[in-house]
PDB file of N, CA, C and O in Angstrom, chain B, residues numbered from 101:
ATOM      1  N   UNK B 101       0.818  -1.190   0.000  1.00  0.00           N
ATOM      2  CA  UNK B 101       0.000   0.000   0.000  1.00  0.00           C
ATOM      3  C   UNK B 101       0.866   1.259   0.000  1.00  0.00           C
ATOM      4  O   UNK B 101       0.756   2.135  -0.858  1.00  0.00           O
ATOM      5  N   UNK B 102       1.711   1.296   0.989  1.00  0.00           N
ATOM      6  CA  UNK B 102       2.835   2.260   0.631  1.00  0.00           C
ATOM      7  C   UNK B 102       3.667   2.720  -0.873  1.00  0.00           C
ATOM      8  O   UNK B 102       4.025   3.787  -1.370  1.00  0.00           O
ATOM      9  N   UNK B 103       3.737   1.288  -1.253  1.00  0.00           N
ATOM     10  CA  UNK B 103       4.433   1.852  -2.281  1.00  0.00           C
ATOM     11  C   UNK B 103       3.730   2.341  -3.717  1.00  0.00           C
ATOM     12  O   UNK B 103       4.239   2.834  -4.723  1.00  0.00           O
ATOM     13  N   UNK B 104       2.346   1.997  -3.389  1.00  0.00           N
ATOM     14  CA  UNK B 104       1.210   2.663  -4.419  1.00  0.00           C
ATOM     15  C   UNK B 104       0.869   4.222  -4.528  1.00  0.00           C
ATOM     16  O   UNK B 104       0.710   4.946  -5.511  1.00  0.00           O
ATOM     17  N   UNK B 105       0.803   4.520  -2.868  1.00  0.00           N
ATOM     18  CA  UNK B 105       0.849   5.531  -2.525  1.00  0.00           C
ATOM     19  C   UNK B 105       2.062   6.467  -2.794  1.00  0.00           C
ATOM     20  O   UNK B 105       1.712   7.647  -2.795  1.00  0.00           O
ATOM     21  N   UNK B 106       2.626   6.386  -2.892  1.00  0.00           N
ATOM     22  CA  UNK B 106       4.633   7.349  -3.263  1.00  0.00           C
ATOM     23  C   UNK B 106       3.884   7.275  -4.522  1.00  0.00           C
ATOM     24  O   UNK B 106       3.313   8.307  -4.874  1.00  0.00           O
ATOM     25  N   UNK B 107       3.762   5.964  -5.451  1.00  0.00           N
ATOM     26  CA  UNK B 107       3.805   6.397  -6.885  1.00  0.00           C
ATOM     27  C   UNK B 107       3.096   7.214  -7.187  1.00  0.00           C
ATOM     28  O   UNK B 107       3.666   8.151  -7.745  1.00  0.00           O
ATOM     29  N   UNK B 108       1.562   7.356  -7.024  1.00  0.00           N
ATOM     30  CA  UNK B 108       0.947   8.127  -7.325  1.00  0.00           C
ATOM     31  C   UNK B 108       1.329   9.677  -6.561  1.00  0.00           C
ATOM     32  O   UNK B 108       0.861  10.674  -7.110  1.00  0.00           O
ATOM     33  N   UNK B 109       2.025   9.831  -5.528  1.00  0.00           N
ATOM     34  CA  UNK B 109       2.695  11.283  -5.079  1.00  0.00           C
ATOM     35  C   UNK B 109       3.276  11.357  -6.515  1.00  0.00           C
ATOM     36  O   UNK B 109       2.767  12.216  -7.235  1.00  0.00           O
ATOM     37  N   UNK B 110       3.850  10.910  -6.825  1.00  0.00           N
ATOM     38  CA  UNK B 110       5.059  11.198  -7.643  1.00  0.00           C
ATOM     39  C   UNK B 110       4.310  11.449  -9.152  1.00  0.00           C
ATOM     40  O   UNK B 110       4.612  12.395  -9.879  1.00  0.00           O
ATOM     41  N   UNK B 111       3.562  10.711  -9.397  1.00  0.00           N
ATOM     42  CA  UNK B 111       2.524  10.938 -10.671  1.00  0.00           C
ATOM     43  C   UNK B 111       2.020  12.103 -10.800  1.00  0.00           C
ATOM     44  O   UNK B 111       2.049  12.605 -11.924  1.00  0.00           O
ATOM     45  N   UNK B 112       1.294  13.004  -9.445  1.00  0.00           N
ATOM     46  CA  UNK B 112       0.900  13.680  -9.505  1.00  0.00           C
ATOM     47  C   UNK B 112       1.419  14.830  -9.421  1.00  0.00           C
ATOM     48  O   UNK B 112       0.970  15.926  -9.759  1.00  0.00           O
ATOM     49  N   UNK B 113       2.748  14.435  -8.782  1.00  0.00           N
ATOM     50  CA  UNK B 113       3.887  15.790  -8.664  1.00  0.00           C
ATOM     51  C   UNK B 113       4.323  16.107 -10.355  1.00  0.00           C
ATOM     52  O   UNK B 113       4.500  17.253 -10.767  1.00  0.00           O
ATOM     53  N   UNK B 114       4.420  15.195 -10.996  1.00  0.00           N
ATOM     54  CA  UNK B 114       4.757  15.460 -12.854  1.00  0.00           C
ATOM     55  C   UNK B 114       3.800  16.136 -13.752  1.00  0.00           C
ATOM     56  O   UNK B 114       3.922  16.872 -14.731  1.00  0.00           O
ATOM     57  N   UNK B 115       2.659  15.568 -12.995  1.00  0.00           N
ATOM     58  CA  UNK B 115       1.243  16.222 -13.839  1.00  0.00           C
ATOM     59  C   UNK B 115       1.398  17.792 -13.376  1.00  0.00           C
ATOM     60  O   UNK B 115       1.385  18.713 -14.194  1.00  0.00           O
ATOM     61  N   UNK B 116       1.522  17.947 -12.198  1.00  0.00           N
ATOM     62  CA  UNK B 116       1.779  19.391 -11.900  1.00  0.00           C
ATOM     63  C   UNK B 116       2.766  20.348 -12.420  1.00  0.00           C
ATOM     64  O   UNK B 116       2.764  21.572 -12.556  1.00  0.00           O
ATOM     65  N   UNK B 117       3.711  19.299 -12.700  1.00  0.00           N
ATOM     66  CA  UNK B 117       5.168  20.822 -12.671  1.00  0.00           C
ATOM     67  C   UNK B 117       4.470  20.180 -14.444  1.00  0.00           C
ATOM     68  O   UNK B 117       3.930  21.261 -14.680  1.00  0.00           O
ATOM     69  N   UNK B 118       4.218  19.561 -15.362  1.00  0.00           N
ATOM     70  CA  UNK B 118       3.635  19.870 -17.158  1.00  0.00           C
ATOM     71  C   UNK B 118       2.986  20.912 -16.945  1.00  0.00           C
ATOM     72  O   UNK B 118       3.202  21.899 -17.648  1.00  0.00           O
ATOM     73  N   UNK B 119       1.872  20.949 -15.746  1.00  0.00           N
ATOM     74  CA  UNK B 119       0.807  22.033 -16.301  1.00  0.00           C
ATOM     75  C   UNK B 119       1.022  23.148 -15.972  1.00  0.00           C
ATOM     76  O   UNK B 119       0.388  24.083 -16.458  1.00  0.00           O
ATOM     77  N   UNK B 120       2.044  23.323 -14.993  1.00  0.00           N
ATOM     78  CA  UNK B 120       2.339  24.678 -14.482  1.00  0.00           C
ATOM     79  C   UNK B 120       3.280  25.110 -15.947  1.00  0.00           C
ATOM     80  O   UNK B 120       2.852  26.124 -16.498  1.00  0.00           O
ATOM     81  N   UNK B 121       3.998  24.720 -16.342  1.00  0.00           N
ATOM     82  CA  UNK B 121       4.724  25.037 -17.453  1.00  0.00           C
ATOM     83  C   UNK B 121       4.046  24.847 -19.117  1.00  0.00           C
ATOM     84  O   UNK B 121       4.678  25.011 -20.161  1.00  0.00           O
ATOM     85  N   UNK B 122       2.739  24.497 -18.999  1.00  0.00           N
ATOM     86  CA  UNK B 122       1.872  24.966 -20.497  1.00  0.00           C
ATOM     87  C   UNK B 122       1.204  26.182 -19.977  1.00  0.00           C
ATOM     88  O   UNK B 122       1.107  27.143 -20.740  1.00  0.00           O
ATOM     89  N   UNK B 123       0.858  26.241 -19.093  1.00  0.00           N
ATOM     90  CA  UNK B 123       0.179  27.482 -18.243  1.00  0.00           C
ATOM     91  C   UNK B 123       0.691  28.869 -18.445  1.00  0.00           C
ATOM     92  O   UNK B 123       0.171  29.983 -18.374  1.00  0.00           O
ATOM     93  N   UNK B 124       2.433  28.222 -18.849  1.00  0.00           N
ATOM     94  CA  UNK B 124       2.961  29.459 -17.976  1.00  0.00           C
ATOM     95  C   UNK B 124       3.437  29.927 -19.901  1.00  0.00           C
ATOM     96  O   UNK B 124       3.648  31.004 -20.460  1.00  0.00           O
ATOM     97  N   UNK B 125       3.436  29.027 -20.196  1.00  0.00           N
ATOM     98  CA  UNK B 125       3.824  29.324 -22.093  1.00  0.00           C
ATOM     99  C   UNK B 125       2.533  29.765 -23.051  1.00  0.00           C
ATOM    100  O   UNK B 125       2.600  30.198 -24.201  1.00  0.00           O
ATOM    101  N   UNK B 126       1.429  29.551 -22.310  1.00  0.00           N
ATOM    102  CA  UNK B 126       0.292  29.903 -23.022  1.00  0.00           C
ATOM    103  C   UNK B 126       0.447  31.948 -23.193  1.00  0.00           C
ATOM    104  O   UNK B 126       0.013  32.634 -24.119  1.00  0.00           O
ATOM    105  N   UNK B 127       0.977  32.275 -22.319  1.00  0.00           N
ATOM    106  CA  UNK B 127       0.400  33.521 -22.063  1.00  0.00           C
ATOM    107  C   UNK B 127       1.311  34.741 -23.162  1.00  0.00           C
ATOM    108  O   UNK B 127       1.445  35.951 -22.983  1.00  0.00           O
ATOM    109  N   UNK B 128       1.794  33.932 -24.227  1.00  0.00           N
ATOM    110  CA  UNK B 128       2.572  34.665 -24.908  1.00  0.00           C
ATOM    111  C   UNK B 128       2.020  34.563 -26.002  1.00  0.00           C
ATOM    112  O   UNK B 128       2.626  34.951 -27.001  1.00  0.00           O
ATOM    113  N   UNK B 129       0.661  33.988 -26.115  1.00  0.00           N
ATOM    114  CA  UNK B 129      -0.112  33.744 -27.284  1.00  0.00           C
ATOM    115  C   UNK B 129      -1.137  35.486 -27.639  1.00  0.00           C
ATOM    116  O   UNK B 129      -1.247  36.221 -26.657  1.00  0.00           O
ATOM    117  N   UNK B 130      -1.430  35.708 -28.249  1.00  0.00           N
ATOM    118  CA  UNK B 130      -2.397  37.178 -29.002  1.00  0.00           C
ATOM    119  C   UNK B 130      -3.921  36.205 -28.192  1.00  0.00           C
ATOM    120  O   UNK B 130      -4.522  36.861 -27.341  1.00  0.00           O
ATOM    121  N   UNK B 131      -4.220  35.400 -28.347  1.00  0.00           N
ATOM    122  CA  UNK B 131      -5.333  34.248 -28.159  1.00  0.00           C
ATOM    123  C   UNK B 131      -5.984  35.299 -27.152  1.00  0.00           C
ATOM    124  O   UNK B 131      -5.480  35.979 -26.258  1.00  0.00           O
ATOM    125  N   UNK B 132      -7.640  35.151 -27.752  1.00  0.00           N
ATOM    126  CA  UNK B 132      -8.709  35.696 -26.658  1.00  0.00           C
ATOM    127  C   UNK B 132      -8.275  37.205 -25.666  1.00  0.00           C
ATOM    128  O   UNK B 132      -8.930  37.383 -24.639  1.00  0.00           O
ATOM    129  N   UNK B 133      -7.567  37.861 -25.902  1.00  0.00           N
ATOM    130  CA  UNK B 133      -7.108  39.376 -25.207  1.00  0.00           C
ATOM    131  C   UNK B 133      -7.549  40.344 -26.573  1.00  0.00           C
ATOM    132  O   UNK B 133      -7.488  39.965 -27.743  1.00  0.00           O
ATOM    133  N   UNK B 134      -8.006  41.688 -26.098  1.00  0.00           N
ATOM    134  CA  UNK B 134      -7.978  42.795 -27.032  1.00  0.00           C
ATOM    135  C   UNK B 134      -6.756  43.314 -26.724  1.00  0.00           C
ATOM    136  O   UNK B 134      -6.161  43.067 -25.675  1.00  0.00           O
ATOM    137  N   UNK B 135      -6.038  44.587 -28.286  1.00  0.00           N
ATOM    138  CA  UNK B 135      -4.945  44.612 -27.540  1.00  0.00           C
ATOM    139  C   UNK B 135      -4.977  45.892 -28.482  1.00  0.00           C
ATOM    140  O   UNK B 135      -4.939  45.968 -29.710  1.00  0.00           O
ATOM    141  N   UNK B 136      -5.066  46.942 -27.433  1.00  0.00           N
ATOM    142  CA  UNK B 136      -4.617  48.039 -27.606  1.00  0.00           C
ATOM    143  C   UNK B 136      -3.281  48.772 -28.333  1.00  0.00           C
ATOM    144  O   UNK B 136      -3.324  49.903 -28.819  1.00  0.00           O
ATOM    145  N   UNK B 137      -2.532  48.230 -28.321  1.00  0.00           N
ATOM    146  CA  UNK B 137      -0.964  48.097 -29.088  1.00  0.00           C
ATOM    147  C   UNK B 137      -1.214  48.161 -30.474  1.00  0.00           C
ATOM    148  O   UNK B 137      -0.508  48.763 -31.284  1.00  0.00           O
ATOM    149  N   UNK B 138      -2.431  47.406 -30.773  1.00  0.00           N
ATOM    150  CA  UNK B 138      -2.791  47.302 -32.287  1.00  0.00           C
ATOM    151  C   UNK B 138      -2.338  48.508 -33.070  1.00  0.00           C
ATOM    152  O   UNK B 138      -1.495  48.552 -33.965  1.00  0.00           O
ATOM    153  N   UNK B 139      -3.141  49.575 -32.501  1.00  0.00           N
ATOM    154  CA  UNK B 139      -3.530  50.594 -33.295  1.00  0.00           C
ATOM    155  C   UNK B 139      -5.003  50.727 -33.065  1.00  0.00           C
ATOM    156  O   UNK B 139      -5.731  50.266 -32.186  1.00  0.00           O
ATOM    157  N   UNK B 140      -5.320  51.752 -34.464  1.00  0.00           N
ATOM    158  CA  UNK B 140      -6.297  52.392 -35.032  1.00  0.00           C
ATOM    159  C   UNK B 140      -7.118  51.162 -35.300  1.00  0.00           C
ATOM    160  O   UNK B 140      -6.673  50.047 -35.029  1.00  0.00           O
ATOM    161  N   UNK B 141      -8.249  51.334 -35.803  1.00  0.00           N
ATOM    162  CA  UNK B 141      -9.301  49.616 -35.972  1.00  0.00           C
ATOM    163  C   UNK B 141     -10.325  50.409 -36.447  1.00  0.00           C
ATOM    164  O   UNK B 141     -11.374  50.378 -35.803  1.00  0.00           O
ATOM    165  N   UNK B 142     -10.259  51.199 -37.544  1.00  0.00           N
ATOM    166  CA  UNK B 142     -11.151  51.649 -37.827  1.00  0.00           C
ATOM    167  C   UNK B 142     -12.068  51.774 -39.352  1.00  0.00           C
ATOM    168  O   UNK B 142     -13.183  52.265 -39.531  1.00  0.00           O
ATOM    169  N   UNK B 143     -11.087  51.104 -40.374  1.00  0.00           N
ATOM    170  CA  UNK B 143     -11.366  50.564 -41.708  1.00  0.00           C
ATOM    171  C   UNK B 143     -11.207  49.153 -41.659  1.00  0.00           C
ATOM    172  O   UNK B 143     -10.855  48.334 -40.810  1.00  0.00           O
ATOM    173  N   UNK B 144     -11.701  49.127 -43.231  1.00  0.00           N
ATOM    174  CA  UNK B 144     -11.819  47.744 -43.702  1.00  0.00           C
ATOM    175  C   UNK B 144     -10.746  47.129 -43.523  1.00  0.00           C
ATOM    176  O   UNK B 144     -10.808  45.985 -43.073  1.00  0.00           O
ATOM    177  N   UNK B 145      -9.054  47.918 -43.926  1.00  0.00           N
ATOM    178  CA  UNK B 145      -7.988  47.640 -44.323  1.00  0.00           C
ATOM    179  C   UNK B 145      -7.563  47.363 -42.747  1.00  0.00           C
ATOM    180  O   UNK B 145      -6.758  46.488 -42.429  1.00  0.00           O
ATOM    181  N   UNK B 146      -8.184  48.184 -41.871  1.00  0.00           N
ATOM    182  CA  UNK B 146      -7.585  47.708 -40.670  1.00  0.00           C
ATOM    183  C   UNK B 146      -8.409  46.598 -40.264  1.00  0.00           C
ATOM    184  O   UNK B 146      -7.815  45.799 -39.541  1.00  0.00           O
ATOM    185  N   UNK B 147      -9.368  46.378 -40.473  1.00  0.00           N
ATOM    186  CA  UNK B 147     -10.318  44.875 -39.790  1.00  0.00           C
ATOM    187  C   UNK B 147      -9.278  43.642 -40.461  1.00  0.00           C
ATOM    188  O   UNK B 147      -9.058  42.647 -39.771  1.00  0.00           O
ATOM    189  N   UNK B 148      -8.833  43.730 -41.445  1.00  0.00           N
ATOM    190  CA  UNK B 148      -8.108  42.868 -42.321  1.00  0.00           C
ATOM    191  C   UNK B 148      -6.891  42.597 -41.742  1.00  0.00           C
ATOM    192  O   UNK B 148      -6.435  41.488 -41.465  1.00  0.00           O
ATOM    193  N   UNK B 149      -6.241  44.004 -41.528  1.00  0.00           N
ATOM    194  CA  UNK B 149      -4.747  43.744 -41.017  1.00  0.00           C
ATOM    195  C   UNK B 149      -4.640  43.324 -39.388  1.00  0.00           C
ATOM    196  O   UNK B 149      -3.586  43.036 -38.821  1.00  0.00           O
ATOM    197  N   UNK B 150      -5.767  43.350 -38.866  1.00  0.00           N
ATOM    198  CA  UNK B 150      -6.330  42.962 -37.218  1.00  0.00           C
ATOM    199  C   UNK B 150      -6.503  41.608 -37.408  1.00  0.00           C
ATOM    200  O   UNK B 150      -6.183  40.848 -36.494  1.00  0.00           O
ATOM    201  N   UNK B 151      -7.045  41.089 -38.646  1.00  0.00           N
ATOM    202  CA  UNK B 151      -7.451  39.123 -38.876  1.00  0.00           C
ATOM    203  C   UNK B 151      -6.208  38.877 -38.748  1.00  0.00           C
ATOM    204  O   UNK B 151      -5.775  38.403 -37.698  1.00  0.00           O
ATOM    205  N   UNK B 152      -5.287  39.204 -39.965  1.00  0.00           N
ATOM    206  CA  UNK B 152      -3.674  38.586 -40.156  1.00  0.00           C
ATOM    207  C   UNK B 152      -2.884  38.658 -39.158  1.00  0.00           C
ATOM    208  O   UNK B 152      -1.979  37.846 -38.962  1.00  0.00           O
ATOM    209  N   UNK B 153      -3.179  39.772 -38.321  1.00  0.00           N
ATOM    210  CA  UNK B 153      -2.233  40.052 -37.330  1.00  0.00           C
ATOM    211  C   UNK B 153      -2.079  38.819 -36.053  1.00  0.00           C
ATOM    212  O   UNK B 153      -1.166  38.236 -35.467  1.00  0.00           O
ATOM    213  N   UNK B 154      -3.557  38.844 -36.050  1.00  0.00           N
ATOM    214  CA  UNK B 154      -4.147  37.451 -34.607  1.00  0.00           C
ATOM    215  C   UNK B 154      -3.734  36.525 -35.436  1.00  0.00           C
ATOM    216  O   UNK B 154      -2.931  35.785 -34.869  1.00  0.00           O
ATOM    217  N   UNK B 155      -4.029  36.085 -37.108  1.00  0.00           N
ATOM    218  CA  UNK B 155      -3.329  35.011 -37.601  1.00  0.00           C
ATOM    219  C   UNK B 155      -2.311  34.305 -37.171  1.00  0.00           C
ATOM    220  O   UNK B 155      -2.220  33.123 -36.839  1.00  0.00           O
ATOM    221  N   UNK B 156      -1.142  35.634 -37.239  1.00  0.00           N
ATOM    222  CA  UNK B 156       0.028  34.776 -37.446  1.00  0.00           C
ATOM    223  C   UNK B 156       0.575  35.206 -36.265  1.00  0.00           C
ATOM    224  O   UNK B 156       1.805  35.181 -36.313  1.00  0.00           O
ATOM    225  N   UNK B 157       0.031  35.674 -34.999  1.00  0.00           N
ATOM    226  CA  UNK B 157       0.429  35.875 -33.226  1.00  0.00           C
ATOM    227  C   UNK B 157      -0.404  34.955 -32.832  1.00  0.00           C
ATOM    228  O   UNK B 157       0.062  34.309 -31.894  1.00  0.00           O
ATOM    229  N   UNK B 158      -1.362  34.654 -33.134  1.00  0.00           N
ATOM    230  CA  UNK B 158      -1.986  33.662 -32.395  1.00  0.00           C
ATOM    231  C   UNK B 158      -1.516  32.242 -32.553  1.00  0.00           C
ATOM    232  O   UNK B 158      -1.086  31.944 -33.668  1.00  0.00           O
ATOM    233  N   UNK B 159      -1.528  31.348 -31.650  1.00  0.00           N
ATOM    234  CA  UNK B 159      -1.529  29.582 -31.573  1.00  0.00           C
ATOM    235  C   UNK B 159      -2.782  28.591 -32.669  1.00  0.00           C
ATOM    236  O   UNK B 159      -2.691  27.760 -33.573  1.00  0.00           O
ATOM    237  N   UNK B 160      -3.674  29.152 -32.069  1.00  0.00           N
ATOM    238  CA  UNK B 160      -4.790  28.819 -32.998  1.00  0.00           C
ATOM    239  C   UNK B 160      -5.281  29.282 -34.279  1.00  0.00           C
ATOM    240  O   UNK B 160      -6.270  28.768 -34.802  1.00  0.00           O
ATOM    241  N   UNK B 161      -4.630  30.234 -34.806  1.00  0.00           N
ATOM    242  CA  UNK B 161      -4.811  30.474 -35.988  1.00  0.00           C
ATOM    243  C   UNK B 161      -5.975  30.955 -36.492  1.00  0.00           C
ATOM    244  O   UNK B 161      -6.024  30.808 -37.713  1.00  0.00           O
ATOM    245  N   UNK B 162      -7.417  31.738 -35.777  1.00  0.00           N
ATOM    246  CA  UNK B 162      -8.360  31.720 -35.869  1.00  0.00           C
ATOM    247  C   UNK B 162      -8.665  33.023 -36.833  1.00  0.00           C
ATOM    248  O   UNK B 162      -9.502  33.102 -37.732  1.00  0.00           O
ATOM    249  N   UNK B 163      -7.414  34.357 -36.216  1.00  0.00           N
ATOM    250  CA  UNK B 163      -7.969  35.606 -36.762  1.00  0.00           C
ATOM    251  C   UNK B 163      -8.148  36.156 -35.513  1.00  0.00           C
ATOM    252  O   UNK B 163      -7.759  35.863 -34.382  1.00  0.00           O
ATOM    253  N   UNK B 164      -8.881  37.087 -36.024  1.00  0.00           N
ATOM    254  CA  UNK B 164      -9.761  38.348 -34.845  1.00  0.00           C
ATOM    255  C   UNK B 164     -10.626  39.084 -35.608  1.00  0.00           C
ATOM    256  O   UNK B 164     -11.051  38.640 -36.675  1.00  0.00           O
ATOM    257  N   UNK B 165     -10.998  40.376 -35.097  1.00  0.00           N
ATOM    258  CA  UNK B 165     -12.142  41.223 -35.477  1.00  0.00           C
ATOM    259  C   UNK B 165     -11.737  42.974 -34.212  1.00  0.00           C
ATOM    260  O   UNK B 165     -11.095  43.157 -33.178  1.00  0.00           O
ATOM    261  N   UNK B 166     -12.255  43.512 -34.789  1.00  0.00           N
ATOM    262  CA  UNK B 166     -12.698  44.759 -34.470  1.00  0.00           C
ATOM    263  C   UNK B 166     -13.921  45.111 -33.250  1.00  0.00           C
ATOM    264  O   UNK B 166     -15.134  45.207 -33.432  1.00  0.00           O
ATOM    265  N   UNK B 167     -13.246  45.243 -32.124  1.00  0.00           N
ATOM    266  CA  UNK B 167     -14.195  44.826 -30.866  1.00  0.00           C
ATOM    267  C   UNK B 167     -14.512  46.066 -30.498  1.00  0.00           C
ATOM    268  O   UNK B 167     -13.549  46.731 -30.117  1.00  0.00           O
ATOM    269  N   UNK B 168     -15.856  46.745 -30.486  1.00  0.00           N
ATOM    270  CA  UNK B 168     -15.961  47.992 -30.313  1.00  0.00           C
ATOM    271  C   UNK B 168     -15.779  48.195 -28.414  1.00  0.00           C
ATOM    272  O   UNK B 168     -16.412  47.514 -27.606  1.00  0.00           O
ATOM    273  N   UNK B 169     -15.081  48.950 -28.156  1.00  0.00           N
ATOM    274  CA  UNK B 169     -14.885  49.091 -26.599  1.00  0.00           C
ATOM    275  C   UNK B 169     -14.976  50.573 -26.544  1.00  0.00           C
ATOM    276  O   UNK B 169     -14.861  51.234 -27.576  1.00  0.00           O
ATOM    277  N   UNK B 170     -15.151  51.051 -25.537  1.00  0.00           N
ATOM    278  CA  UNK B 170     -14.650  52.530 -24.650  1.00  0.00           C
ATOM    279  C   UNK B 170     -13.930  53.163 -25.191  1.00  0.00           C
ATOM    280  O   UNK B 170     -12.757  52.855 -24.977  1.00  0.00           O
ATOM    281  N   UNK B 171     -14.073  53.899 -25.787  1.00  0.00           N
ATOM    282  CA  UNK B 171     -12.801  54.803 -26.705  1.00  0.00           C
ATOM    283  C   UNK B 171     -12.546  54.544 -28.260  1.00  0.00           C
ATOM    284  O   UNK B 171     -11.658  55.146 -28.863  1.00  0.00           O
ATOM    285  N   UNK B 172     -13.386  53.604 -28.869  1.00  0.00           N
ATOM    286  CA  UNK B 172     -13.431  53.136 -30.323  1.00  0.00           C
ATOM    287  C   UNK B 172     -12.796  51.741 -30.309  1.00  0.00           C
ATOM    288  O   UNK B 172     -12.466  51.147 -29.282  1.00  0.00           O
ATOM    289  N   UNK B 173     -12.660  51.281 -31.563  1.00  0.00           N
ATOM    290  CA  UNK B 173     -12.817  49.687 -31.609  1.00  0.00           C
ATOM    291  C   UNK B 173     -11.416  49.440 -31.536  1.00  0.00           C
ATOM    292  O   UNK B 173     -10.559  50.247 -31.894  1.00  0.00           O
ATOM    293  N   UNK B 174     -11.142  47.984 -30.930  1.00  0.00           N
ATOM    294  CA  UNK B 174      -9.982  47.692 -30.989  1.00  0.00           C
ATOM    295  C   UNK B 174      -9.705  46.080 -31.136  1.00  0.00           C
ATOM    296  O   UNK B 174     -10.522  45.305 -30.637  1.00  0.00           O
ATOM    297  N   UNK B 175      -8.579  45.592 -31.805  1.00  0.00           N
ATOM    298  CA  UNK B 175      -8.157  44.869 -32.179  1.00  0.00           C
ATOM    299  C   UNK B 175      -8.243  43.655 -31.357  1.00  0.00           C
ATOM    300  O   UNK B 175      -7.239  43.639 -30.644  1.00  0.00           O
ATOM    301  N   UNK B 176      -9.235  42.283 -31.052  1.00  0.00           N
ATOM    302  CA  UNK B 176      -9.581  41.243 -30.577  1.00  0.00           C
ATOM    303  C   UNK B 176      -9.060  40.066 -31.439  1.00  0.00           C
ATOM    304  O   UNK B 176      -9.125  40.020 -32.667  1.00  0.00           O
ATOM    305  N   UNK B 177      -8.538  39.127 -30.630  1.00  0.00           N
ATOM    306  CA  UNK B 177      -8.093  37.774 -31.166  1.00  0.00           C
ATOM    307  C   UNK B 177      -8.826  36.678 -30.462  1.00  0.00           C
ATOM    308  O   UNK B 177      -8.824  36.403 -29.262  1.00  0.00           O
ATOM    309  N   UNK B 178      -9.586  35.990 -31.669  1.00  0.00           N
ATOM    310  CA  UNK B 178     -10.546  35.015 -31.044  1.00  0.00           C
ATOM    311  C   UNK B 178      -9.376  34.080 -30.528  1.00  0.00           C
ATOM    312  O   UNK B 178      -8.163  33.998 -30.721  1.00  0.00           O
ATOM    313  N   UNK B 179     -10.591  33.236 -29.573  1.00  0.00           N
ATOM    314  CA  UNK B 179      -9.969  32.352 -28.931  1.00  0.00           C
ATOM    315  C   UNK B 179      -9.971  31.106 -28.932  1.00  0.00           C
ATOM    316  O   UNK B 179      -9.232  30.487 -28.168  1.00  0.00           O
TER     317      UNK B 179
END
């Protein structure tokens, strides 16, 4: 019984330090944040250059859109 018990300590100590470290690499993704940095978001040419932009910063590859907020629209990357 003891020695079932350690293993699974130990199982669960690995599962922890993986997820703390995808956790901690996720956050460099464009993914699901608006981001002010963009710019302007206020033409077509910018709704376009706001898709490509989340394109090719984002993980998922989804795009974005033009998120109207407080102060005029700004640059959203779906998630």
């Amino acid at each position: 019984m003891t020695t079932t018990v350690k293993i699974m300590f130990f199982a669960m100590l690995i599962v922890l330090l993986f997820s703390i470290d995808v956790v901690e690499g996720s956050g460099n993704s464009l993914c699901c944040n608006t981001h002010a940095k963009f710019g302007a978001c206020k033409t077509y040419q910018d709704r376009k250059r706001c898709n490509k932009w989340c394109r090719d910063g984002c993980d998922n590859k989804k795009g974005g859109f033009c998120k109207r907020v407080a102060g005029g629209a700004k640059c959203h990357c779906y998630c």
